[in-house]
Jmol script that loads the backbone (N, CA, C; Angstrom):
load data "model"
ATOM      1  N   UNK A   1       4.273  -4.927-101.360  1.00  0.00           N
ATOM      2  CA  UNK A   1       3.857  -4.736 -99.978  1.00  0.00           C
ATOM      3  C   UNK A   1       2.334  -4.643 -99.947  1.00  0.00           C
ATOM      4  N   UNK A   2       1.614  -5.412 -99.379  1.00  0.00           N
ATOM      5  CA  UNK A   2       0.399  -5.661 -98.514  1.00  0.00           C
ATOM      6  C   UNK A   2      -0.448  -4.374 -98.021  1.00  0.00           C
ATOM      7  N   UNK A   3      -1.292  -3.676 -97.858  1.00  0.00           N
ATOM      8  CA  UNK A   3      -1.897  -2.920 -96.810  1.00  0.00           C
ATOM      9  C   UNK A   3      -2.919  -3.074 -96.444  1.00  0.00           C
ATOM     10  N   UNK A   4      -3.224  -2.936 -95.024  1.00  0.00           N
ATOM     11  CA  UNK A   4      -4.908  -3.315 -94.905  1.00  0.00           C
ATOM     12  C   UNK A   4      -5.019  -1.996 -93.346  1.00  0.00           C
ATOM     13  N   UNK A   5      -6.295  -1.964 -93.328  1.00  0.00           N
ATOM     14  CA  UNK A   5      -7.070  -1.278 -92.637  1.00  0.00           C
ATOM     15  C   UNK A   5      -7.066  -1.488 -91.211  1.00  0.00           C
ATOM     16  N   UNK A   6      -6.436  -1.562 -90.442  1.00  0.00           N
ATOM     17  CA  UNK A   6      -7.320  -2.403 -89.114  1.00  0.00           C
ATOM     18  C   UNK A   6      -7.596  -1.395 -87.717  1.00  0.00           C
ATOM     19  N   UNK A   7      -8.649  -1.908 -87.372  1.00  0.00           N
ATOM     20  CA  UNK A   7      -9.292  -0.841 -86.560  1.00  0.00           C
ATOM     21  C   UNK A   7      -9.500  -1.436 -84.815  1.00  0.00           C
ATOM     22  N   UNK A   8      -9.104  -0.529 -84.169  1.00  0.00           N
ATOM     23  CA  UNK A   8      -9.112  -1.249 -82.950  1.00  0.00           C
ATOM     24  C   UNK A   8      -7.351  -1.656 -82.122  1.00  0.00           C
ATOM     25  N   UNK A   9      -6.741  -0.929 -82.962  1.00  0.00           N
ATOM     26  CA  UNK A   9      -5.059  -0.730 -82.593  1.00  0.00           C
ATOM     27  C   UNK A   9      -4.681   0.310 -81.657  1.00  0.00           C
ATOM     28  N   UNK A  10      -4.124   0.556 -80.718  1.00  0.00           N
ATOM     29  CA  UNK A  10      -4.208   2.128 -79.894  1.00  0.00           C
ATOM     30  C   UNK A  10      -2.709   2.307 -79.466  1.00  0.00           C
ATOM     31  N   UNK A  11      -2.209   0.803 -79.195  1.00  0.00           N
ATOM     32  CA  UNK A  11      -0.739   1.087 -78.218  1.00  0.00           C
ATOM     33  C   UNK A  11       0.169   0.157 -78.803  1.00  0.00           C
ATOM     34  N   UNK A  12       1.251   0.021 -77.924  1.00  0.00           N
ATOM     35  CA  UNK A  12       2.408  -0.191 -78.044  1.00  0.00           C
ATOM     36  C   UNK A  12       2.318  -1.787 -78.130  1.00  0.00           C
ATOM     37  N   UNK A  13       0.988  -2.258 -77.237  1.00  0.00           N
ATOM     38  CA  UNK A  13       0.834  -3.862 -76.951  1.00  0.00           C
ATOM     39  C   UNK A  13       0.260  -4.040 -78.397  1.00  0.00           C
ATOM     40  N   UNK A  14      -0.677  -3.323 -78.604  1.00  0.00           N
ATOM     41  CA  UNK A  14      -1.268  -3.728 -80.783  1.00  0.00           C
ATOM     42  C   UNK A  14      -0.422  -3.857 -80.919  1.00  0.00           C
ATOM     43  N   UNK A  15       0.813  -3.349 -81.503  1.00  0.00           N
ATOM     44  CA  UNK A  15       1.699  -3.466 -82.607  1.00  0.00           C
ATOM     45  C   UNK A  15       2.640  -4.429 -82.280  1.00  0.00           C
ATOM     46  N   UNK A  16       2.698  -4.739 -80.819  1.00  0.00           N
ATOM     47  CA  UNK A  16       3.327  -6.408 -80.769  1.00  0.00           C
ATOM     48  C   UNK A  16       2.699  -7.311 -81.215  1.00  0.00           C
ATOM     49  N   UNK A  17       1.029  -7.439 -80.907  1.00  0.00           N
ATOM     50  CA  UNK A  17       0.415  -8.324 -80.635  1.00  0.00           C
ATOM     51  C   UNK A  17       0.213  -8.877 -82.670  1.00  0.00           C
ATOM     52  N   UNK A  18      -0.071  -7.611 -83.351  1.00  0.00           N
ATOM     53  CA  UNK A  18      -0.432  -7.660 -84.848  1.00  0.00           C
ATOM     54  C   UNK A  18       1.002  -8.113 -85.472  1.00  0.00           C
ATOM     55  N   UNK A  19       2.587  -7.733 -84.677  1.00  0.00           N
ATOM     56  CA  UNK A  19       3.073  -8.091 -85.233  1.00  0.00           C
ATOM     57  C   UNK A  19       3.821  -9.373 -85.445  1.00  0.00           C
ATOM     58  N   UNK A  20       3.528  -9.783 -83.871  1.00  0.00           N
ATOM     59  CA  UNK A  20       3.944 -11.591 -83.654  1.00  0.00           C
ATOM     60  C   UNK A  20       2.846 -12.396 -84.297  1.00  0.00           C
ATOM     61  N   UNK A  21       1.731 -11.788 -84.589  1.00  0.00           N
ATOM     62  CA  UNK A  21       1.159 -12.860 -85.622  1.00  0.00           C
ATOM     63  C   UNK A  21       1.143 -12.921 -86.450  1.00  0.00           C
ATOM     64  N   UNK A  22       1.689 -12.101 -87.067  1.00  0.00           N
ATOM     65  CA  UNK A  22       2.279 -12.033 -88.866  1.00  0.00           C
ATOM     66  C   UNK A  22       3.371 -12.813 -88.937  1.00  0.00           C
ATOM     67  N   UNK A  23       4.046 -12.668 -88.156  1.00  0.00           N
ATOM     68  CA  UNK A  23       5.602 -13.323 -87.771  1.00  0.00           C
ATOM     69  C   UNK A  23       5.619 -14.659 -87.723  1.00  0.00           C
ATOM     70  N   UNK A  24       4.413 -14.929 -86.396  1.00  0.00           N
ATOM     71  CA  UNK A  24       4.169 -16.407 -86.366  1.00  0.00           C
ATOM     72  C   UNK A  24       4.122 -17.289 -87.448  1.00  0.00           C
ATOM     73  N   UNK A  25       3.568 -16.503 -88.947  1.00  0.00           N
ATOM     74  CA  UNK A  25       3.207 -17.579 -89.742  1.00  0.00           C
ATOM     75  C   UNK A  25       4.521 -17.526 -90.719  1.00  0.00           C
ATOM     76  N   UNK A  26       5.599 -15.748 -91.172  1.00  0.00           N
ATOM     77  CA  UNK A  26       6.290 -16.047 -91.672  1.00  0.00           C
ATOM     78  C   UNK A  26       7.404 -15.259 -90.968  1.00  0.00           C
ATOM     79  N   UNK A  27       8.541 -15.926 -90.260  1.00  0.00           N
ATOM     80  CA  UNK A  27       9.642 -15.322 -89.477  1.00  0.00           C
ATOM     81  C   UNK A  27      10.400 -13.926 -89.938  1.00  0.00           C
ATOM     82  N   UNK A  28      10.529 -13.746 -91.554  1.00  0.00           N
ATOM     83  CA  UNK A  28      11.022 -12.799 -92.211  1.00  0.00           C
ATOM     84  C   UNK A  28       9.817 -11.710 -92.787  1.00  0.00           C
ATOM     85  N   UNK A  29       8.746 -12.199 -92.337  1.00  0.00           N
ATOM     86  CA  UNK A  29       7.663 -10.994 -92.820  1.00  0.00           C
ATOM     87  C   UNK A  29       8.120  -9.391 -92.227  1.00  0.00           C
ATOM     88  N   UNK A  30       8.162  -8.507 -93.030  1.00  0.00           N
ATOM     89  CA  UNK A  30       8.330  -7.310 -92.592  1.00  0.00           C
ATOM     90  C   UNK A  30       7.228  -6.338 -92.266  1.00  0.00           C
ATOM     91  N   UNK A  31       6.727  -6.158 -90.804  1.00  0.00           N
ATOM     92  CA  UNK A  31       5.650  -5.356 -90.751  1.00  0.00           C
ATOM     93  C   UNK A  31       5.823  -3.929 -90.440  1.00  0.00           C
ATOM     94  N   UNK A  32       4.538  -3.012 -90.820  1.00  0.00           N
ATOM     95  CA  UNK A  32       5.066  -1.362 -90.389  1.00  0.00           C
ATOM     96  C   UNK A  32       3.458  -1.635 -89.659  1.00  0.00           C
ATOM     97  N   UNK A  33       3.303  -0.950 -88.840  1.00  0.00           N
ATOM     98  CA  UNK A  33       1.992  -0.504 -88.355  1.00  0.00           C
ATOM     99  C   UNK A  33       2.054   0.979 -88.694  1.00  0.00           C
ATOM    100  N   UNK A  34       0.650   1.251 -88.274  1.00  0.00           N
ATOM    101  CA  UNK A  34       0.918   3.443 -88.179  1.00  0.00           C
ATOM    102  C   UNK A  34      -0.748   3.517 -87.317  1.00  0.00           C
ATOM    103  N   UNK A  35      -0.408   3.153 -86.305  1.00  0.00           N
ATOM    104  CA  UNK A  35      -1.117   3.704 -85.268  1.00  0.00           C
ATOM    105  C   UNK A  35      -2.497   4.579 -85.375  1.00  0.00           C
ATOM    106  N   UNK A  36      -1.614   5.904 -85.833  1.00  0.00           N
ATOM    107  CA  UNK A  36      -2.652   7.147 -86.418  1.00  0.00           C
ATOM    108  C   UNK A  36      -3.778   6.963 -87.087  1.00  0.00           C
ATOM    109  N   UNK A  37      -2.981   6.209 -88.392  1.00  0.00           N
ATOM    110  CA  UNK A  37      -3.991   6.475 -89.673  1.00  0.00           C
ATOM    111  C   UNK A  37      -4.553   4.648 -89.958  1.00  0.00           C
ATOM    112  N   UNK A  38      -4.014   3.531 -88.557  1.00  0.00           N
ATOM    113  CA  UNK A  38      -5.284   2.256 -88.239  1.00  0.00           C
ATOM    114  C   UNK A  38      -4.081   1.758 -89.321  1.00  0.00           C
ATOM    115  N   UNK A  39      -3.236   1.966 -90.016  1.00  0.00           N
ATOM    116  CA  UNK A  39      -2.858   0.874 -91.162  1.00  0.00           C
ATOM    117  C   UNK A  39      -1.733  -0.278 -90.985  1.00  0.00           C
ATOM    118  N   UNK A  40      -1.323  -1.835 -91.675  1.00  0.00           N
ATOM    119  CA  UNK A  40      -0.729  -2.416 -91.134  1.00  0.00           C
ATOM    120  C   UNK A  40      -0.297  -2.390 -92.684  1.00  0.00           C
ATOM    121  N   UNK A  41       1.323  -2.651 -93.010  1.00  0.00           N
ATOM    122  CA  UNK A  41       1.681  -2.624 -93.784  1.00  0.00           C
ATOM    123  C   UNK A  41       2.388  -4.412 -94.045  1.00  0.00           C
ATOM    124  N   UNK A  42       2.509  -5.192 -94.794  1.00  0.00           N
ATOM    125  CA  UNK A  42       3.450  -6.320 -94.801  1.00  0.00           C
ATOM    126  C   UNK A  42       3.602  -6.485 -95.724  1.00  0.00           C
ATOM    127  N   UNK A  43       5.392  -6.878 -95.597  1.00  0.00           N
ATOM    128  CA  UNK A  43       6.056  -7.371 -96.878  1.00  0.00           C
ATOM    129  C   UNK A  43       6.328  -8.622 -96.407  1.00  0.00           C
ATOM    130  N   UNK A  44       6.276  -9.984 -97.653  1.00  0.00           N
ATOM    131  CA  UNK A  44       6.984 -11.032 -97.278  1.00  0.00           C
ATOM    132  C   UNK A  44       6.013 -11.954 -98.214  1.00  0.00           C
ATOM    133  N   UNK A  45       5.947 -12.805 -98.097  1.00  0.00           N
ATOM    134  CA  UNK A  45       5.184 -13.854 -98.691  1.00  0.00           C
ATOM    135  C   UNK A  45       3.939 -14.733 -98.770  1.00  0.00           C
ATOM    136  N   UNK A  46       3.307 -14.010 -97.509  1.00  0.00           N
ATOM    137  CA  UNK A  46       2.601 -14.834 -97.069  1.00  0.00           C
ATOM    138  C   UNK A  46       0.885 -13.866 -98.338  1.00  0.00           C
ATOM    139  N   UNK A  47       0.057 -14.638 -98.300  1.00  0.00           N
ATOM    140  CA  UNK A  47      -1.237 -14.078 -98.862  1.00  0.00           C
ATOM    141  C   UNK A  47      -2.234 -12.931 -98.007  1.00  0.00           C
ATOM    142  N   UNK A  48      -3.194 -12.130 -98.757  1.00  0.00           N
ATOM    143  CA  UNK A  48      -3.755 -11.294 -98.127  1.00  0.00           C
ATOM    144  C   UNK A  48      -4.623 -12.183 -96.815  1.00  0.00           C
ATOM    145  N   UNK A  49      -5.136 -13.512 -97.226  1.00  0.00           N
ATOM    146  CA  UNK A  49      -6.046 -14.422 -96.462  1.00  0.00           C
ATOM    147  C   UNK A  49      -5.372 -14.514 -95.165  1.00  0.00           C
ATOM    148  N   UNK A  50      -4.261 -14.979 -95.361  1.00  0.00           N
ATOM    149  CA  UNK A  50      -3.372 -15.029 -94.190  1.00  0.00           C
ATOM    150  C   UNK A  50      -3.110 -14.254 -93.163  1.00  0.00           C
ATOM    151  N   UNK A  51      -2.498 -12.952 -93.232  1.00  0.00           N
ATOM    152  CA  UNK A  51      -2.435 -12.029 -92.917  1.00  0.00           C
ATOM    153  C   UNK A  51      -4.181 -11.545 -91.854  1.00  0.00           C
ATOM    154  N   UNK A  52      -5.017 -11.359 -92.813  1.00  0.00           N
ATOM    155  CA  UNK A  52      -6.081 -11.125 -92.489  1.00  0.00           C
ATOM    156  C   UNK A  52      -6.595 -12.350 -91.219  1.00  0.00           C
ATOM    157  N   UNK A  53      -6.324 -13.383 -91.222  1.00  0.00           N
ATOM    158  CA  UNK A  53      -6.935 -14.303 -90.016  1.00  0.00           C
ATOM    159  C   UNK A  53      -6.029 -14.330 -89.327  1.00  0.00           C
ATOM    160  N   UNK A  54      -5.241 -13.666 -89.185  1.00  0.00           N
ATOM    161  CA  UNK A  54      -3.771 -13.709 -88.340  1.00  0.00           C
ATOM    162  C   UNK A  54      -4.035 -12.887 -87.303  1.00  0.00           C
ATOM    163  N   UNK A  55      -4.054 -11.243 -88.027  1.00  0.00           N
ATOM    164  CA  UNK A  55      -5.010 -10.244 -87.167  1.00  0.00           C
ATOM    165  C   UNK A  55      -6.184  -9.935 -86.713  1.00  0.00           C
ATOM    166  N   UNK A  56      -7.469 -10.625 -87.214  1.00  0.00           N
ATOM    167  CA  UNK A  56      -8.787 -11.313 -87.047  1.00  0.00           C
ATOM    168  C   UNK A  56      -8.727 -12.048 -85.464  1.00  0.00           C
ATOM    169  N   UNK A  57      -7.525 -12.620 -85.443  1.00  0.00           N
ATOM    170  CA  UNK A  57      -6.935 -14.124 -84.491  1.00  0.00           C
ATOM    171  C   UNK A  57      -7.038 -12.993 -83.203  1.00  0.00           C
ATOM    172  N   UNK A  58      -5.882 -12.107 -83.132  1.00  0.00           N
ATOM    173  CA  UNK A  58      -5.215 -11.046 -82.504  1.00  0.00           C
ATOM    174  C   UNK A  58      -6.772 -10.128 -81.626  1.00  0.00           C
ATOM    175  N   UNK A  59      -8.296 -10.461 -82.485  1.00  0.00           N
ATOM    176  CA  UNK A  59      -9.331  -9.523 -81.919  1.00  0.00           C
ATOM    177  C   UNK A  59      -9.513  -8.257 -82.856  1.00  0.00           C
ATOM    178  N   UNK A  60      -8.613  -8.511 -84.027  1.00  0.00           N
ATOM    179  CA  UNK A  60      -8.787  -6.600 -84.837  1.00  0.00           C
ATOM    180  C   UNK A  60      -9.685  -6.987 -85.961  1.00  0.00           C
ATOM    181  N   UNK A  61     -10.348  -5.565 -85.644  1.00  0.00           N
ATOM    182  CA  UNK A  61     -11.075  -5.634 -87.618  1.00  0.00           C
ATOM    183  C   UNK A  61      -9.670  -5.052 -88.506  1.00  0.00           C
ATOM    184  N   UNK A  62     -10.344  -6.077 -89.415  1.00  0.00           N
ATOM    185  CA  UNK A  62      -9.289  -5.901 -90.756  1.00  0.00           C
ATOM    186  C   UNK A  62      -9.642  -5.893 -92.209  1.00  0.00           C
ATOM    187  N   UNK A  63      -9.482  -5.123 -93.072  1.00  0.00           N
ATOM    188  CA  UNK A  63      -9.979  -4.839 -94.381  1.00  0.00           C
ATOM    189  C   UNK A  63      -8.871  -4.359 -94.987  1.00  0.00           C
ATOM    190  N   UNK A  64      -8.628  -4.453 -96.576  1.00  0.00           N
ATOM    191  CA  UNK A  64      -7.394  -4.334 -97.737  1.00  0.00           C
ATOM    192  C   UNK A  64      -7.663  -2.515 -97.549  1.00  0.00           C
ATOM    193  N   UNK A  65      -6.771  -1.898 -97.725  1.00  0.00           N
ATOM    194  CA  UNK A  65      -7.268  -0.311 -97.287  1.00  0.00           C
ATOM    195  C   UNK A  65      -6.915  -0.217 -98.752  1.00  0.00           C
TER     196      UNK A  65
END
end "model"
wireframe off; spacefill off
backbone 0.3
color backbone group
């Protein structure tokens, strides 16, 4: 599992928005967000690069936490 940093998440619409674009690229990607502590968690296949311009895409800063 994946983790990265991302900053600029607050509600209920982030964690759609971070998580249909993870999705977009792999249908079975498994994401956790955590709101609180900014972190996005993913399991699945896709690369850190990926992931990262996915949520980049979405408007969030993003860094490997």
């Amino acid at each position: 599992m994946q983790q990265f940093k991302v900053s600029g998440m607050s509600c209920g619409h982030c964690v759609r928005a971070v998580t249909q674009a993870i999705q977009a690229l792999e249908q079975t990607a498994r994401v956790e967000v955590d709101l609180a502590a900014g972190l996005v968690r993913v399991e699945g296949n896709l690369d850190a690069a990926q992931i990262q311009a996915a949520i980049r895409e979405e408007g969030y800063e993003i860094a490997p936490a």
